[in-house]
C-alpha angles and dihedrals in degrees: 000000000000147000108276091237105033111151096029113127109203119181108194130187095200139168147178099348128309100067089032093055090050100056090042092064086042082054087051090050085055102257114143103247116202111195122208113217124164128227135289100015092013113195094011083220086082078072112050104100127331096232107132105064085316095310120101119272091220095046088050088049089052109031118048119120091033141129120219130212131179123217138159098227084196090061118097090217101045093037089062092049089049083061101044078052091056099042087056091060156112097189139030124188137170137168097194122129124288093245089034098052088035097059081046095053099240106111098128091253087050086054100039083055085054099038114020097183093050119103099228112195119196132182136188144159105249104005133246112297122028128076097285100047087114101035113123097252123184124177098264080049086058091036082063095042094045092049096237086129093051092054102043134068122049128305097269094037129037123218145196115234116259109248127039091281090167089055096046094050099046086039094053087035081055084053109047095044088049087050090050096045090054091051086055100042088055077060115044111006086243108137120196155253115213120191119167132169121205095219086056095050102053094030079065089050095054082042095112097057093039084058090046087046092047105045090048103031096227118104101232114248123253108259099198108199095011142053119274106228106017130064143241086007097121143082122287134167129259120229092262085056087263109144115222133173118230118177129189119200105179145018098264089058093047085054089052091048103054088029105047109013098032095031091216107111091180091067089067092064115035110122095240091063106013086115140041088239094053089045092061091040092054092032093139092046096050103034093078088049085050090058103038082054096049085039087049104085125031114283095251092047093045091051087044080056106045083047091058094041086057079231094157112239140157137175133259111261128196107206090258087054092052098052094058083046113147096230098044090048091046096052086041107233103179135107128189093235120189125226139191100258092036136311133287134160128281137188120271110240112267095225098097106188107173122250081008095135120230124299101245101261096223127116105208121240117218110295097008122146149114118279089209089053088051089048096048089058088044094045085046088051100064 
């Protein structure tokens, strides 16, 4: 069988993640990317650290299965070569700034008027209209603005959350509305105007805990190592030290939990944690009995416990920890991917569509394509 998206042709002028991270799961789906860079650095993402075998660890995440091309969008010459480029193809993204894009006509709306049957993808960190369209936005600026700090860390210290969230969710919110759109243009010739703000996209993600704030009027506390409004759903110790999360999601688990793992079936129902509701309620009264029942048997025989029950738990992994996981390493999610500066291994894309065929496993080094792949969107533009 074939790629998903054989066949697609997508010309991106990208930079840092969120767009980045978009065409590269194009890339994995089988579409031909064509990334933009200009000339000298190129996507200043190529510099932000030279962790992975001396290339960037965040240009390796975003970038694998691309072609880079390098243009200077200011020259009269190139310039004309970037639009023969667009006119060739399925697909047009960019990530530049909203002035910026809008003085080079590619704000998704320019480029629809040029090209009707293109999918034009645009984002941006506030959105066009409003007082902050042209505000600098990177993804810990939309973590402030989309309350995700606010609501993470622990009750005395906010925090960011650890990896580029704003730029995940608009990326894979770039994805899924380009997917759609070419669904819909196989069915009607319609091609699409994409226009996503950062701020949209992960203010849709911290949606859950603003509806609860706004119905009740109080903004929810930060809950640290444990869920907010659900309990137990945190991390606790086992009796060797060793931290574990174990989450309960209904009434029958709870059961299991105070029945079969604490052996203690009055807990479940004493009336200042018989629900969910009076749990949080009472949360500094039964978090220490949480922890003297997890504590109350030896570490192996409490985990034998919480697996026959069916309790969810995991362990608390560090990222090393995480690569060498042993069902990672058993489904064999791993790919020899080759960089610029050398080669190491990568994670398979955890799309899994069956007979898909692999993503191409190169990172791209400044300037590097396919000349076949240059010609195809040239030969498509006349």
């Amino acid at each position: 069988m074939t790629a998903p998206l054989e066949g697609v042709l997508v010309v991106s002028v990208e930079q840092a993640i969120a767009a980045p991270f978009a065409s590269r799961q194009l890339a994995d789906l089988g579409a031909r990317v064509l990334k933009i860079e200009r000339p000298g650095s190129g996507d200043f993402a190529r510099d932000y650290d030279t962790a992975v075998a001396g290339t960037s660890a965040f240009f390796v995440w975003a970038n694998r299965g691309k072609d880079s091309f390098v243009l200077d969008l200011k020259d009269d010459d190139d310039r004309a070569m970037f639009d023969q480029l667009i006119a060739g193809a399925d697909v047009f993204i960019q990530n530049l700034a909203p002035g910026a894009a809008e003085r080079a006509g590619l704000l998704p709306h320019q480029v629809r008027e040029r090209h009707p049957s293109i999918i034009a993808c645009g984002i941006s960190g506030y959105g066009l209209g409003g007082p902050r369209t042209h505000d600098k936005a990177y993804d810990l600026a939309i973590q402030a603005e989309a309350g995700a700090i606010t609501l993470t860390g622990s009750p005395d210290e906010p925090s960011k959350v650890g990896f580029s969230v704003a730029d995940i969710a608009s990326g894979m919110y770039a994805l899924s509305s380009i997917l759609a759109a070419l669904f819909r243009r196989l069915q009607t010739g319609e091609g699409a105007t994409i226009e996503l703000s950062m701020l949209e996209c992960l203010a849709e993600w911290t949606a859950a805990p603003t509806y609860s704030a706004v119905n009740r009027g109080v903004t929810p506390a930060r809950a640290g190592h444990r869920h907010a409004m659900i309990s137990p759903y945190g991390v606790y110790p086992l009796a060797d030290g060793r931290d574990i999360l174990i989450a309960v999601q209904n009434q029958t688990e709870w059961r299991a939990l105070c029945t079969d793992v604490f052996m203690q079936p009055g807990l479940a129902d004493d009336e200042r944690f018989a629900t969910n509701q009076a749990r949080i309620g009472n949360i500094e009264e039964f978090e220490p009995v949480l922890r003297a029942a997890l504590a109350s048997a030896p570490a192996e025989e409490m985990l034998a416990r919480l697996t026959a029950a069916r309790i969810a738990y995991s362990s608390v992994n560090d990222p090393i920890t995480l690569w060498n996981h042993e069902q990672l390493r058993a489904r064999d999610r791993f790919v020899d991917t080759t960089l610029p500066t050398g080669g190491t291994k990568t994670y398979k894309p955890p799309f899994n569509i069956d007979d898909a065929g692999a993503a191409k496993p190169v990172v791209p080094a400044l300037g590097e394509h396919d000349p076949e792949l240059v010609e195809e969107l040239l030969r498509r533009s006349r």
